[in-house]
OpenMM code with the backbone's topology and positions (N, CA, C; nanometers):
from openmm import Vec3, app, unit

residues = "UNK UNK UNK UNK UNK UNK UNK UNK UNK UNK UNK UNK UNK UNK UNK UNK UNK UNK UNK UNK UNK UNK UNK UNK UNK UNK UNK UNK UNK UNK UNK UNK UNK UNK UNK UNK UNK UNK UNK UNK UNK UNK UNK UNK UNK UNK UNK UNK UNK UNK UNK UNK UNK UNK UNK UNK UNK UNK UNK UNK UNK UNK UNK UNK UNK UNK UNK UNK UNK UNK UNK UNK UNK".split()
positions = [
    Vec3(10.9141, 10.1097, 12.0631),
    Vec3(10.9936, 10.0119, 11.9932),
    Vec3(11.1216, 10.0752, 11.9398),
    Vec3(11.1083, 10.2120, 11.8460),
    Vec3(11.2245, 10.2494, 11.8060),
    Vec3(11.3433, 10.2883, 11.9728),
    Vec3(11.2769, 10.3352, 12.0504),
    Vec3(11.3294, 10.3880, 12.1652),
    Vec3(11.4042, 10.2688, 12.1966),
    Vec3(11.3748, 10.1526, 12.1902),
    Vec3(11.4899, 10.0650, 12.2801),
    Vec3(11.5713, 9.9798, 12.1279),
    Vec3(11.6193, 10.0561, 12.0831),
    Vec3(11.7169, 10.0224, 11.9610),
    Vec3(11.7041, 9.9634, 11.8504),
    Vec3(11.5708, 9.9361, 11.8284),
    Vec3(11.5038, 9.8527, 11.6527),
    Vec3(11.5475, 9.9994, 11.5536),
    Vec3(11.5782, 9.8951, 11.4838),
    Vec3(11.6104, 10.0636, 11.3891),
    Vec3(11.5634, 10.0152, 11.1896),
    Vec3(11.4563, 9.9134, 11.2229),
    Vec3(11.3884, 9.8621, 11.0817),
    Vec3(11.2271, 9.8107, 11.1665),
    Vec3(11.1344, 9.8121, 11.0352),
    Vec3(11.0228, 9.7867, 11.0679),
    Vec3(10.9451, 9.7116, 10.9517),
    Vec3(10.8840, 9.5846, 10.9364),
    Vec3(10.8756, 9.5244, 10.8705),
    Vec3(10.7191, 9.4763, 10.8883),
    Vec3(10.6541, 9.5509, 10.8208),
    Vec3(10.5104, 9.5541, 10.8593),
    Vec3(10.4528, 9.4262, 10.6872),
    Vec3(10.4182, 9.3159, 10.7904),
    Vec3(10.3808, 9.2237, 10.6537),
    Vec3(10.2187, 9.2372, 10.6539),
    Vec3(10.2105, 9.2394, 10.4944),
    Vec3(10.1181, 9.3516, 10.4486),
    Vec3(10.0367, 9.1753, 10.3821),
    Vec3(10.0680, 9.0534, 10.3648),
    Vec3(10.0051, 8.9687, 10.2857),
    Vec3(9.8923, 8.9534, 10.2884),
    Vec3(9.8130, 8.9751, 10.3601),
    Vec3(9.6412, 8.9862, 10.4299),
    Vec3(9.6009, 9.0883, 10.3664),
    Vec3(9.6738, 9.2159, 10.3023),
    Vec3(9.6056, 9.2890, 10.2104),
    Vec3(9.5661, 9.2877, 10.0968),
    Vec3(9.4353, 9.2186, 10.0545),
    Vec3(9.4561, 9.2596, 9.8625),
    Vec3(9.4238, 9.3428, 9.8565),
    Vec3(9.2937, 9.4478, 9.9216),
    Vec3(9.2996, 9.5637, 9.8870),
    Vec3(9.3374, 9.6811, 9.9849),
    Vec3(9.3290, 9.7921, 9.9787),
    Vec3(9.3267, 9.9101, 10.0629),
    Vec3(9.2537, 10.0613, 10.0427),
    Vec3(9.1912, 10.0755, 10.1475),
    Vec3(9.1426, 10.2052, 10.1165),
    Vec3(9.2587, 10.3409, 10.1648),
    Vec3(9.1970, 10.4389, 10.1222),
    Vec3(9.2744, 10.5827, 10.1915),
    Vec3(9.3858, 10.5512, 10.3398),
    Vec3(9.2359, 10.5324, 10.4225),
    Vec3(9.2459, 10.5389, 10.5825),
    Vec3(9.3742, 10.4500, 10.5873),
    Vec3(9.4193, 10.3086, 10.5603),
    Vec3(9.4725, 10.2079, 10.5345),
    Vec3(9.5760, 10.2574, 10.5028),
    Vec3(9.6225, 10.3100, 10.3398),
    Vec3(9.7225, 10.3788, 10.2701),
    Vec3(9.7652, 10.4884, 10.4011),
    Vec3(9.6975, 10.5713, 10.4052),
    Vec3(9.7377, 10.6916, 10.5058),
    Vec3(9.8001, 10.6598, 10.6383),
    Vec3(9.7519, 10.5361, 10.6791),
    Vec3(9.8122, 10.4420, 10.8001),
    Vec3(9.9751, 10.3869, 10.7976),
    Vec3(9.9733, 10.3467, 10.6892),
    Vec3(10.0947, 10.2963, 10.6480),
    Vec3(10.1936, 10.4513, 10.6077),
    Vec3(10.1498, 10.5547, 10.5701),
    Vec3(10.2617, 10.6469, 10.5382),
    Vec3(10.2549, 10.7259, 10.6638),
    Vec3(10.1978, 10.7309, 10.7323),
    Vec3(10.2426, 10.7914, 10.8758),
    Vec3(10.3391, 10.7144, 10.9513),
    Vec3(10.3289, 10.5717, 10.9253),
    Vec3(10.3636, 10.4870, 11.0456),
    Vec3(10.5206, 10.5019, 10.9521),
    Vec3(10.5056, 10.5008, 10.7967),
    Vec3(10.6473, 10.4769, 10.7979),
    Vec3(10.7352, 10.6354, 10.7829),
    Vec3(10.6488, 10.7768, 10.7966),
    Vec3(10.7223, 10.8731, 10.7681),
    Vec3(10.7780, 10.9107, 10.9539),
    Vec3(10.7071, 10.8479, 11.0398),
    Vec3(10.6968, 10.8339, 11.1912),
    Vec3(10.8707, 10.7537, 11.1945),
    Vec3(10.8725, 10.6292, 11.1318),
    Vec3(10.9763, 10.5702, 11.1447),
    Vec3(11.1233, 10.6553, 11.1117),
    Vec3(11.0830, 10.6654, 10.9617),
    Vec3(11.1714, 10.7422, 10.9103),
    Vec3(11.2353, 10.9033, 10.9749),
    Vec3(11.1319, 10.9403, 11.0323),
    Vec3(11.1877, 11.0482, 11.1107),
    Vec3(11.3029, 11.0582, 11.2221),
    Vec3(11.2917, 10.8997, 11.2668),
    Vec3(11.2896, 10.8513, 11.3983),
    Vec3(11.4560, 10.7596, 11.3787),
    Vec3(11.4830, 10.7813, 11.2407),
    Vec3(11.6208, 10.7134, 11.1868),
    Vec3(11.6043, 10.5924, 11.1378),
    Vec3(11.4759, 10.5139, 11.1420),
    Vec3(11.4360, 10.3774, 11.0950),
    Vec3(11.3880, 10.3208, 10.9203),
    Vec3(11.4560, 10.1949, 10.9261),
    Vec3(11.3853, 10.1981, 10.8475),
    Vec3(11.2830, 10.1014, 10.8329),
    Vec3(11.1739, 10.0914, 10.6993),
    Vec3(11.0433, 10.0267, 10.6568),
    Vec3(11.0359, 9.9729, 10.5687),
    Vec3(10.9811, 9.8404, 10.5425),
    Vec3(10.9726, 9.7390, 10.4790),
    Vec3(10.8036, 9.6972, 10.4578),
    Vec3(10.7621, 9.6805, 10.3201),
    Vec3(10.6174, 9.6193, 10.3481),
    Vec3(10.6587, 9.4509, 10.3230),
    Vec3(10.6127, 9.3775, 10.3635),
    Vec3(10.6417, 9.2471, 10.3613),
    Vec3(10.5129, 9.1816, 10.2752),
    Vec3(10.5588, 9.0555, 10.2094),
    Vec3(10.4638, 8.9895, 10.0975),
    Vec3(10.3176, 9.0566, 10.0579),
    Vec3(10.3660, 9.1428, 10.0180),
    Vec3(10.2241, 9.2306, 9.9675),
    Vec3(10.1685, 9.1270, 9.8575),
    Vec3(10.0358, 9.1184, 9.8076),
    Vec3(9.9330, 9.0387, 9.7473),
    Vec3(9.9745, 9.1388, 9.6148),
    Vec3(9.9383, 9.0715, 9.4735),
    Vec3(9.9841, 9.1207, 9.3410),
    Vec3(9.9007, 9.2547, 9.3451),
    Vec3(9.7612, 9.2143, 9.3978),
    Vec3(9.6182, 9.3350, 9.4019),
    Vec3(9.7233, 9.4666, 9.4598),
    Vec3(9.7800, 9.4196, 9.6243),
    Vec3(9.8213, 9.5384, 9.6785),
    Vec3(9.9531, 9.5591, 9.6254),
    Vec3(10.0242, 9.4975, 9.5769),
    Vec3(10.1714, 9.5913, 9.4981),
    Vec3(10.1129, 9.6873, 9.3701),
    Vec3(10.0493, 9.6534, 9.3341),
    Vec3(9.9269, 9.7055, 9.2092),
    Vec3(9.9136, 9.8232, 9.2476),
    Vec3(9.8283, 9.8341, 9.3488),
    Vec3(9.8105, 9.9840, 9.4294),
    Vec3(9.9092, 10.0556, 9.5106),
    Vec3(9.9948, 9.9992, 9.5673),
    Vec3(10.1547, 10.0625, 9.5604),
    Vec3(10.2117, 10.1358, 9.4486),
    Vec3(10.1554, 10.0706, 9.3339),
    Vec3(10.2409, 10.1145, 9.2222),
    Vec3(10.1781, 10.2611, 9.1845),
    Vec3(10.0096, 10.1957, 9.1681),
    Vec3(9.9151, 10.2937, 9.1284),
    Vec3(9.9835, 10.4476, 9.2114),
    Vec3(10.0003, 10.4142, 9.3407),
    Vec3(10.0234, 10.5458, 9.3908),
    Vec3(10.1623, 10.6014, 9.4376),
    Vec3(10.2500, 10.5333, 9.3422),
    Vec3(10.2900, 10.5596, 9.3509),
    Vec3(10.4422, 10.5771, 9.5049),
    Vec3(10.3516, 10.5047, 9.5800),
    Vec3(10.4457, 10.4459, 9.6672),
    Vec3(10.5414, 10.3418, 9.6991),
    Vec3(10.5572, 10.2703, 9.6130),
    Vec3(10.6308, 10.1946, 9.5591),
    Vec3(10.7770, 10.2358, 9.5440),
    Vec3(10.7904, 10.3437, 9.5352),
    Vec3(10.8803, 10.4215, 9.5029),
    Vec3(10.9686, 10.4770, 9.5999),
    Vec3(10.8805, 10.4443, 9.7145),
    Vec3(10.9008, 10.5189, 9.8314),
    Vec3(10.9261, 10.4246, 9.9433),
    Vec3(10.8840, 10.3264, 9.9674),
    Vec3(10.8708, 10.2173, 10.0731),
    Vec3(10.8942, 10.0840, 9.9919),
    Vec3(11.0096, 9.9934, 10.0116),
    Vec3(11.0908, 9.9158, 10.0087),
    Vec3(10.9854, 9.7430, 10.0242),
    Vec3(10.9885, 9.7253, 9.9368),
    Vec3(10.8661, 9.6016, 9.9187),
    Vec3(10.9435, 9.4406, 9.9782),
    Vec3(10.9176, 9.3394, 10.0421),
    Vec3(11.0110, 9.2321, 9.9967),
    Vec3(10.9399, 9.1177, 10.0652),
    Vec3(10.9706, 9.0319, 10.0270),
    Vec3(10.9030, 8.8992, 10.0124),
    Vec3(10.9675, 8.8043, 10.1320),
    Vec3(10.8923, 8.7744, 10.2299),
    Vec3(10.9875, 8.7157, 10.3839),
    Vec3(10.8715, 8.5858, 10.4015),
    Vec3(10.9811, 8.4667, 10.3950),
    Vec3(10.9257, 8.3379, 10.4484),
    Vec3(10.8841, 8.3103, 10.6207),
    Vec3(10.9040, 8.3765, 10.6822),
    Vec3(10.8896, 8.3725, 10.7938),
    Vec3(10.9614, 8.4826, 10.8923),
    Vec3(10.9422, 8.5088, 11.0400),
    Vec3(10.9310, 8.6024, 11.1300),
    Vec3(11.0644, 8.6436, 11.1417),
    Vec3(11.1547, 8.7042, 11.1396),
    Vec3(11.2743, 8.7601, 11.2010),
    Vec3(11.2580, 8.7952, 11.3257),
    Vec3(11.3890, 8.7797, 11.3992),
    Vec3(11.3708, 8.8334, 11.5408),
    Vec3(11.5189, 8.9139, 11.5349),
] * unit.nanometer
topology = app.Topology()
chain = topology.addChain("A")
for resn in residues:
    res = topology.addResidue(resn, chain)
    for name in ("N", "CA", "C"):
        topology.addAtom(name, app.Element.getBySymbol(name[0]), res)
């Protein structure tokens, strides 16, 4: 995907209220993968539970949160 010119990634997260490790660890590979790669990452309508645990860990800080009514192309 990054290879043929996307250069953002907008992984909507609303189906999450919670998350374990494996989950968390999923998401910071995929976005330190991006970021390496010149891209950037977006979690999309995260649930109050999962911005909660964003916060908790502090990643919040790090990966760009935002609230999208529907699909971009």
């Amino acid at each position: 995907m990054l290879r043929d010119g996307c250069n953002y990634i907008v992984l909507n997260v609303s189906q999450l209220s919670a998350a374990d490790s494996l989950v968390l660890g999923a998401i910071v590979q995929a976005y330190a993968s991006a970021v390496r790669q010149g891209a950037l990452v977006k979690l999309a309508n995260p649930s109050p539970r999962f911005r909660e645990l964003l916060t908790i860990t502090k990643l919040d800080r790090v990966i760009e949160t935002v609230e999208q009514t529907r699909a971009r192309r």
